[in-house]
Each structure stands twice: as C-alpha cells, then as structure tokens.
C-alpha positions in Angstrom: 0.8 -39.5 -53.4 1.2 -41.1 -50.1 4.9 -40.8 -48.4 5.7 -42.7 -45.1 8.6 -41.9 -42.2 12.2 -43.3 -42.4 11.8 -44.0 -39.0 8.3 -45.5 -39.1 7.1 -47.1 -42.4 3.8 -48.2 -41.6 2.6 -44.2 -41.2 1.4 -42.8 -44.3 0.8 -38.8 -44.9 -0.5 -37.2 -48.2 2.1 -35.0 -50.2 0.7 -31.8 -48.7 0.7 -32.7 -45.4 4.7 -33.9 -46.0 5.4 -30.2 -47.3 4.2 -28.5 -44.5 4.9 -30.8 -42.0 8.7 -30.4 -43.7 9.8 -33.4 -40.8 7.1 -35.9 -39.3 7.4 -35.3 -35.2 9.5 -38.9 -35.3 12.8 -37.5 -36.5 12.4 -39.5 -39.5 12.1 -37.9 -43.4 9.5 -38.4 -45.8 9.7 -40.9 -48.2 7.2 -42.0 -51.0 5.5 -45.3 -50.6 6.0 -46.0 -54.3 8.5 -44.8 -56.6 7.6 -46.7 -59.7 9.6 -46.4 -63.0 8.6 -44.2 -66.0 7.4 -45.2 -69.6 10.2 -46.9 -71.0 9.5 -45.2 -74.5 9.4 -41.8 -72.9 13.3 -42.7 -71.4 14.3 -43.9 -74.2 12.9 -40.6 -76.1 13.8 -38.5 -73.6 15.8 -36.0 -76.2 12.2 -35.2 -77.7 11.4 -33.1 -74.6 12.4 -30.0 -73.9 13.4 -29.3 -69.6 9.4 -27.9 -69.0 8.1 -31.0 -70.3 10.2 -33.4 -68.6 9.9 -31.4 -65.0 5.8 -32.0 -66.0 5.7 -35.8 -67.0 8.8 -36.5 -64.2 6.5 -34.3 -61.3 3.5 -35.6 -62.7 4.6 -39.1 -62.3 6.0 -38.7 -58.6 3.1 -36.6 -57.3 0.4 -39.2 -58.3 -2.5 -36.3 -58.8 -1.4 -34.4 -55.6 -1.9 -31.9 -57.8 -4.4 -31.4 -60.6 -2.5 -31.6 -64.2 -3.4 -28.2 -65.5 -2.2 -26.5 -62.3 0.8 -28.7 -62.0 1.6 -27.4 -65.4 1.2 -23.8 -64.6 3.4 -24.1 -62.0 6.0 -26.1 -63.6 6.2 -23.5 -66.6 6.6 -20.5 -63.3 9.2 -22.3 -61.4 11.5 -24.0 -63.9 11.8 -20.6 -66.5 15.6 -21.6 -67.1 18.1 -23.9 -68.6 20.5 -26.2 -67.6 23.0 -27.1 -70.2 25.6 -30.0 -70.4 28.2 -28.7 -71.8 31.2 -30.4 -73.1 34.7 -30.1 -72.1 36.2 -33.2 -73.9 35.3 -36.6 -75.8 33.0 -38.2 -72.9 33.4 -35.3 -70.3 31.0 -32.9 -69.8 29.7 -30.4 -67.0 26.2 -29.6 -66.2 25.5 -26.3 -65.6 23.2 -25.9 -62.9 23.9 -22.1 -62.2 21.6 -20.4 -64.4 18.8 -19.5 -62.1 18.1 -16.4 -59.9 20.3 -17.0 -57.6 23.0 -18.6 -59.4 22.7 -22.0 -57.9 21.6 -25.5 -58.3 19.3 -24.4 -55.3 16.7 -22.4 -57.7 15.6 -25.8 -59.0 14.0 -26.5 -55.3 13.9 -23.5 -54.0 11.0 -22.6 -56.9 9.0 -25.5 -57.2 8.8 -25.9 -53.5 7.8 -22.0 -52.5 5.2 -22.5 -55.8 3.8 -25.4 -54.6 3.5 -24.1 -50.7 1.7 -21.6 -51.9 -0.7 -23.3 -54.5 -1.4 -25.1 -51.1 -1.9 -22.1 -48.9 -5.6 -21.7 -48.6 -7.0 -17.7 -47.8 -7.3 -17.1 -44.1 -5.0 -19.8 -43.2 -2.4 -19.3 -40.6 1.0 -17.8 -41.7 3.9 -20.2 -42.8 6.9 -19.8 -41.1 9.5 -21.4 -43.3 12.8 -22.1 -41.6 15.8 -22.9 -43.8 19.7 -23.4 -42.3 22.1 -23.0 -45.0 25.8 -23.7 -46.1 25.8 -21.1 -48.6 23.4 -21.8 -51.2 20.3 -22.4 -50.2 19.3 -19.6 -48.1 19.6 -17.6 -51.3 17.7 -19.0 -53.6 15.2 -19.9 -50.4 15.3 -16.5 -50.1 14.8 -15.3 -53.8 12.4 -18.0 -54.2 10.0 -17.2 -51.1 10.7 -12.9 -51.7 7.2 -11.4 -51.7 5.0 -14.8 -51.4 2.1 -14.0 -49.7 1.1 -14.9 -45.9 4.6 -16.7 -45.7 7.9 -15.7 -43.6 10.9 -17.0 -44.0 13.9 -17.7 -41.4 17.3 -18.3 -42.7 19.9 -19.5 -40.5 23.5 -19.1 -41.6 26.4 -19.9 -40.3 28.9 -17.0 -39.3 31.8 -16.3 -41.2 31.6 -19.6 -43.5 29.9 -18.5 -46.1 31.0 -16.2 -49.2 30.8 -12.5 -48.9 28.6 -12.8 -52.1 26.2 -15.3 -50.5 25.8 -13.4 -47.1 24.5 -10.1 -49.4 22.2 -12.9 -50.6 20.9 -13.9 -47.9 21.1 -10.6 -45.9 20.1 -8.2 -48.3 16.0 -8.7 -49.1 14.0 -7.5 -46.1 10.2 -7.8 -46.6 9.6 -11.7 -45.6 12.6 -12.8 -45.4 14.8 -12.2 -42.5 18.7 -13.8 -41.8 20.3 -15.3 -38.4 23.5 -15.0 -38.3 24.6 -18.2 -36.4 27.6 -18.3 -34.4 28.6 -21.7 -35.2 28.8 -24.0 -38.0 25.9 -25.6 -40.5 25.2 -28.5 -38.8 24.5 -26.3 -35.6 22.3 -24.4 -37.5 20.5 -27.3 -39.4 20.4 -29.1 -35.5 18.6 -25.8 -34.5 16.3 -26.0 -37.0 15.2 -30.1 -36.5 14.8 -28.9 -33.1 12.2 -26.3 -33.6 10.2 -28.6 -35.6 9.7 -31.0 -32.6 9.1 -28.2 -29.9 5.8 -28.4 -28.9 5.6 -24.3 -27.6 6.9 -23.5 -31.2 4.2 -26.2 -33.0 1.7 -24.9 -31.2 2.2 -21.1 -31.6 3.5 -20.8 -35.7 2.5 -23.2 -38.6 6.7 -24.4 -39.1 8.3 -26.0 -42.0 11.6 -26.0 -44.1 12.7 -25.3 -47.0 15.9 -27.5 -47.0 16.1 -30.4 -48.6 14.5 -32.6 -45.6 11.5 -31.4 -47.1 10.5 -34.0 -49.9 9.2 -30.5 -52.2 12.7 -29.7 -52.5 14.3 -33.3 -53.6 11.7 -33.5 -56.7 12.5 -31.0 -58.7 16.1 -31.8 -58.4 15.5 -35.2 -60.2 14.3 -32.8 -63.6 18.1 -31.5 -64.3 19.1 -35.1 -64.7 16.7 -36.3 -67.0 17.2 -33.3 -68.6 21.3 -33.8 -68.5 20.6 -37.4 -70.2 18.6 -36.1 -72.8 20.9 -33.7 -74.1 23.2 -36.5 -74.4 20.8 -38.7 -76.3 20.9 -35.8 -79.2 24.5 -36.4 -79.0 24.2 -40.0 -79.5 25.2 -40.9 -75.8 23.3 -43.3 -73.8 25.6 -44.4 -71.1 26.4 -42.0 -68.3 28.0 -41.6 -65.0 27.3 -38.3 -62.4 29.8 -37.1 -60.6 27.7 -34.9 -57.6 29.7 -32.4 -54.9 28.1 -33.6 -51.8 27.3 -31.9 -48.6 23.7 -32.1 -47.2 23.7 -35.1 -49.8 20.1 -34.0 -51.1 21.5 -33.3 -54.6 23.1 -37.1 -55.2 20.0 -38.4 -53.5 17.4 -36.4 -56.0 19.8 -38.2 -58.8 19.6 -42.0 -56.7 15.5 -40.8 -57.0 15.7 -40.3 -60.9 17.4 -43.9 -61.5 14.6 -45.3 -59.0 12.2 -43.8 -62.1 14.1 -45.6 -64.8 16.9 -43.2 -65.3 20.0 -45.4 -66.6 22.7 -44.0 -64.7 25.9 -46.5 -64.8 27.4 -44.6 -61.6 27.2 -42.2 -59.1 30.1 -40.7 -57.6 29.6 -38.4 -54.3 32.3 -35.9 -54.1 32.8 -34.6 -50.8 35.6 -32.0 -49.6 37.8 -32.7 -45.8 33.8 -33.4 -44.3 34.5 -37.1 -45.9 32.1 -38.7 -43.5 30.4 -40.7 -46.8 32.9 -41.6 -48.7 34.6 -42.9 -45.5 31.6 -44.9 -44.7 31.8 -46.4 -48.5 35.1 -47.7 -47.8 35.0 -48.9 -44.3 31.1 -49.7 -43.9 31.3 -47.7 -40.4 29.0 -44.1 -40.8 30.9 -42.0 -38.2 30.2 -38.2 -38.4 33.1 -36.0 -36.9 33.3 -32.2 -36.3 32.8 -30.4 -39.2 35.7 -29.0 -41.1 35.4 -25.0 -42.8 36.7 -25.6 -46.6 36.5 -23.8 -49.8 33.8 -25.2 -50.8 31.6 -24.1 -48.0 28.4 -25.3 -49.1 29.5 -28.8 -48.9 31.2 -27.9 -45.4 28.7 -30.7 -43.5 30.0 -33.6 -41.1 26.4 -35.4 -41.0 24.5 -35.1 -44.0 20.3 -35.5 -43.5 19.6 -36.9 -46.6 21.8 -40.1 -46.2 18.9 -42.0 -44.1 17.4 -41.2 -47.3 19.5 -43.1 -49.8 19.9 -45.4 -47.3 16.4 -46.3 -47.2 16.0 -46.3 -51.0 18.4 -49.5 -50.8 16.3 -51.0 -47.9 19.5 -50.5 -46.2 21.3 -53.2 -48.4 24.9 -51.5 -47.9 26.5 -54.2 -50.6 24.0 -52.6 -53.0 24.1 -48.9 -52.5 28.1 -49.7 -52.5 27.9 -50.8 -56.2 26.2 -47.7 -57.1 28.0 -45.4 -55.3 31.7 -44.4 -55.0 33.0 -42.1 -52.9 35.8 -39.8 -52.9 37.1 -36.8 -51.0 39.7 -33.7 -51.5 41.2 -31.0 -49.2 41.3 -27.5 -50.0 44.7 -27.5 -51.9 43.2 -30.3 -54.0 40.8 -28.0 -54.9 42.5 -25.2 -55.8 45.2 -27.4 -58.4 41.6 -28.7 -59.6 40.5 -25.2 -60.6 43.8 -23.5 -62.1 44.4 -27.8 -63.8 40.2 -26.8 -65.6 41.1 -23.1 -66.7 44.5 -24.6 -68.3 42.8 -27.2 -70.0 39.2 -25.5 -71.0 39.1 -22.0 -70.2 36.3 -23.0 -67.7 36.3 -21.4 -64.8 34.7 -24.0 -62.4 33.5 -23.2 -58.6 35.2 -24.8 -55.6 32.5 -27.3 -55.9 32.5 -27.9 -59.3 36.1 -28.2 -58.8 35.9 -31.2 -56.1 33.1 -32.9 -58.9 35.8 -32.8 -61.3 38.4 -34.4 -59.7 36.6 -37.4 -58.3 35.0 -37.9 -62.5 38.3 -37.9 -63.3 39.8 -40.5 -61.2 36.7 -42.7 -61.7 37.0 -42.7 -65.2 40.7 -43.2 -65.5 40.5 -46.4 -63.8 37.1 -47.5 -65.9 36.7 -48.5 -69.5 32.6 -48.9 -69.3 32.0 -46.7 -72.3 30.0 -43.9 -70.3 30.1 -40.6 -70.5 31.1 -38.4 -67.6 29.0 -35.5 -66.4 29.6 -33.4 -63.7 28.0 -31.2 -61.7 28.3 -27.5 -61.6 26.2 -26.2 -58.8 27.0 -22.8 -58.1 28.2 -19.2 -60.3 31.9 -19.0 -60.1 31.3 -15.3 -59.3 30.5 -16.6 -55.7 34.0 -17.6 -54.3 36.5 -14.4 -55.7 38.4 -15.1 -52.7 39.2 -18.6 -54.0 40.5 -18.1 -57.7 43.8 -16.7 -58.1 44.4 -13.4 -59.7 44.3 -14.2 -63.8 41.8 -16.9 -63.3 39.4 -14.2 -61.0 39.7 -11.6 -64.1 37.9 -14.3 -66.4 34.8 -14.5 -64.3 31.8 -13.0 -65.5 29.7 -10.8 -63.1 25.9 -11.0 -63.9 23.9 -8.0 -62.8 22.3 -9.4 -60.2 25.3 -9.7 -58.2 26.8 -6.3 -59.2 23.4 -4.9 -57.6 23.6 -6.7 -54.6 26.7 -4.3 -52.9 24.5 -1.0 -52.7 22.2 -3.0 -50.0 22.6 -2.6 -46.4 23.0 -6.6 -44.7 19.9 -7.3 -42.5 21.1 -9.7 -40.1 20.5 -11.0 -36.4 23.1 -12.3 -34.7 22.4 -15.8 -32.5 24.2 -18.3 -30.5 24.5 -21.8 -31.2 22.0 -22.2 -28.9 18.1 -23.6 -29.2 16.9 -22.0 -26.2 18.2 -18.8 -28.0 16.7 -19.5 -30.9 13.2 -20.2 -29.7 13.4 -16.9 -27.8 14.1 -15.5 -31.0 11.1 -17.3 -32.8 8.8 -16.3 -29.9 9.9 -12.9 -29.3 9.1 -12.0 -33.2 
C-alpha cells in the first residue's frame, strides 16, 4: 500500500511509514494512491458475512499486503471482538449502534485496530512510541483503553478543560501506567493545533519517535469504513438495498471513513454531515465559502470543532470538484435546544434513549428524508453510550439509562491529570521535561 500527501501528491510513503509518521512534515494527510472498488459479488453478498470477515476482506483490500493475511486476520479477530447493530426504529429508519466497545464509543473501532497494528509494527529494541492524541471527548478514551498496557508505547492525551463529560474525564484520567492526560486549558482545536505542532518540531522529532492516534492518522480512518459495510449488510438480510447515512460530524473522520467505503463500491444514495452551532461544513455546503470561526462549547461536545482535519480529506477524494462532493453531501446543523427537543421527541416516540450526538444525527435524517421520496433507507449514527452525558437528559429520561459496569467502576479511581496552557512552548516543555 502506498499513500501520498494532500499537500504534495507526487510523494509516496508505505502504510507503515504513514502510521508512524501519523502527519508527513508538509502539513498535509495521508491519502492512498489507489482506492479501487471491491468485488462486485462480494457487495452485492455482503449479508453472507459476518463484521470479522468484512473488517478482513475490506482491510485486506485497502492495505494491499501491508500486512501478511494470516496476521492481518489475527489482528482483525483481536481488535474488532464486538458488534455493531442497526437497529430499527421505524419502516426505513434505523440507528446504528456504534457504542458497544470498551469504551462505549464509535472510537473503539480505530482506537483497536490502530494501537494492534502499531504494535504488530513495533520491532524489539526499537525506540519508544510516543502517541499523542487531542480529544473532544471520545477519543482519548478509547485511545486510552485501546493503547492501556501495550508494550514500549506511551501515550499523551490532550483534553480540553471543562468541555468534556465528567464520565469521559474518569476515562481519560483514570488509567495510569502508559497512559497519562493534559488537562488543556482551552478548547479542542487548541489542543489538536498543539498536537500538529509537535509533529513538525524538529527538537521534539529528533528526541521521541511521535505519532497520533487521532483520526489524521490513516490507521484510524480504516477500520471505521468496516461498521458501514457491516450497517449495509444487515439491511440486505432485511431486504433493503438503498441507503442514506446520516453522520454527527466534528473532527469529520467518521463521515470521511463512510465517503472511503463508497470509494470501495459501497452504494450509499446520501451522506448527510450533522454538525451542532460549530456549522463550519454545512455552511460551506450552502455558500461554497469554508470559513472556520471560534469554536462554540455545545452538548454534544465531541463534535464541539470549528475546523475539522479530515475535510482536506474528503475534499481530495472529489479532486476538489465542489459541484460533486455537493451532490453527495448535505449538510445541516442544530443548537443545543434543538438537541435536547430531539432527545425527549426519540424517547416519546421509541423508548430510545439517544446521546446528544445521536440526537443531532437524528434530526438532520429526518429532515432529509421528509423532503425525499428516493426509496432509501435512513440509518443513523449512534456514536457514543448515552450513560456519558447524565447532565444532558432530563430527570425521567436519565432514569432509563443503563449503566454498564465499566462505568460504575470508573468513580472509585483517583483522576491523573496535568494541567497546561494553551500554549506550544508549554507543551514541549512538558514533552521534554518527561
């Protein structure tokens, strides 16, 4: 597998190179030079495979013998050990449940493959990994849960103070060992900006072996593309083969690891990117001007970023053909209060109790499909455990909410937690210092 920059498409790096590397020194992200489309008959027979054998035949197509089959399938049957159901709501509307991992979040799906495949790649007496991951929310805990315990690696979460969930902080606060938490005193996009900047300091390069475990690293994007397949082929056993995704957008990795999957042959009719008040996106899909402003702090925190990474991605999967990606794409956006209606409007109707998130995902399917008569089926995207935002449901809707174990455990740790300035120099002090 060979992968090229954004920002320079004549370089060409090997798939573990792009892992490591996490960002080439450019600025730009890592791309693959090919993304072919699968067997036709193995789409069209997708609901003969169970999730483990799509995440092989969909990984094994991408990676191109990065990675030797036998091992690829080892580590495919390690890091994907859990289900992701569609589950249906009403005729044509369904949610995909993509909370069923370790950490309760869509974030598992990357967060496992990617800390597997680093360390498939790690060879003995090679220099530590430092693995530095900002987060909104989610991903620092399943980075976290993911990465607990690998060996020769370290992991560096940045998190931004007072915007995430108390449940998330324990998360990522609460494992000691490898993994250690900077509490950032700022917002997301200072501490993924913090982040992007180590990787391009020369001191820091030169000292530790960096990389990330966000989704600018292309070893978190694949695995993402399994749960749709997956999602389609459950539909298929239901005799369903038209769909549209409706995909809460922040960072906008998770949409783009579905825009990935259709590159592969995936038939998806429509993809609608949900974003809360941080509407950057969808404003770009109406006005064709991509202006990030100051980030806003909502209820859905994870999606609480003004200047997503992954866009130059999409974009340069349409070869920047704005008229195209527009067809494909629709974008919509809802406040906090929006939100809330959303979530006491889904336990009225369903008895669902659906995240902030889930919430916003919700909303935008159902305005899409009011105003379309295509004859798809709507799925949308559940990416986090409700149990994550008490603070957000009201009072009867809080008491339906199922508390796994893992979560009850969590409040008898002590939080483990630096506290840092929005600040690089900071930071590299930080790095340098420990």
């Amino acid at each position: 597998m060979k992968l090229y920059s954004t920002n320079d498409l004549s370089s060409r790096v090997n798939f573990k190179e792009a892992v490591f590397n996490s960002m080439p020194q450019d600025k730009g992200l890592y791309m693959p030079v090919e993304i072919s489309p699968l067997p036709q008959d193995f789409i069209d027979h997708l609901d003969k495979y169970t999730l483990p054998e799509i995440a092989y035949t969909v990984a094994k197509h991408m990676l191109q013998g990065a990675i030797p089959d036998g091992d690829l399938q080892a580590l495919i049957n390690d890091a994907i050990n859990f289900d992701a159901p569609v589950v249906e709501l009403e005729e044509d509307v369904y949610v995909l449940e993509l909370f069923h991992g370790p950490s309760l979040a869509f974030k598992d799906f990357g967060a496992r493959f990617m800390s597997r495949v680093m360390a498939y790649f790690l060879e003995a007496g090679e220099k530590q990994l430092d693995v530095l991951v900002a987060t909104s929310g989610d991903t620092g805990g399943a980075v976290a849960l993911g990465f607990l315990g690998v060996p020769n690696t370290r992991v560096t979460i940045l998190y931004p103070k007072g915007k995430v969930s108390g449940m998330q902080e324990q998360q990522l606060t609460t494992n000691g060992q490898n993994i250690r938490a900077l509490e950032v005193d700022g917002t997301f996009d200072d501490c993924q900006a913090l982040v992007k900047q180590a990787f391009t300091d020369t001191e820091l390069n030169e000292k530790f072996r960096l990389t990330s475990a966000n989704s600018i690293n292309i070893a978190r994007l694949i695995p993402q593309t399994f749960y749709y397949f997956n999602a389609y082929a459950q539909l298929l056993r239901q005799g369903k083969n038209k769909v549209v995704f409706a995909v809460p957008s922040g960072n906008f990795g998770n949409i783009g690891a579905g825009l990935l999957a259709w590159k592969m042959g995936l038939p998806v009719q429509q993809f609608i990117a949900a974003t809360n008040a941080n509407d950057t996106v969808p404003e770009f899909l109406k006005t064709g001007v991509y202006q990030p402003k100051p980030t806003v702090a909502t209820l859905s925190n994870a999606m609480d970023v003004s200047s997503p990474s992954n866009w130059v991605r999409i974009a340069d999967l349409f070869k920047n053909d704005t008229e195209a990606l527009k067809k494909l794409i629709t974008g919509y956006s809802f406040n906090d209060e929006d939100t809330v209606k959303a979530i006491v409007k889904i336990f009225g109707a369903y008895k669902y109790v659906a995240c902030p998130h889930t919430a916003i995902a919700w909303l935008a399917l159902t305005d899409y499909m009011e105003k379309q008569d295509n004859g798809a089926t709507g799925v949308f995207l559940s990416t986090a455990h409700p149990c994550k935002f008490p603070d957000v449901f009201p009072k009867q809707i809080s008491k339906a909410v199922e508390i796994p174990e893992q979560v009850k455990n969590l409040s008898a740790k002590p939080k483990q937690a630096t506290a840092l300035k929005a600040d690089f120099n900071e930071f590299k002090i930080y790095l340098l210092n420990n």
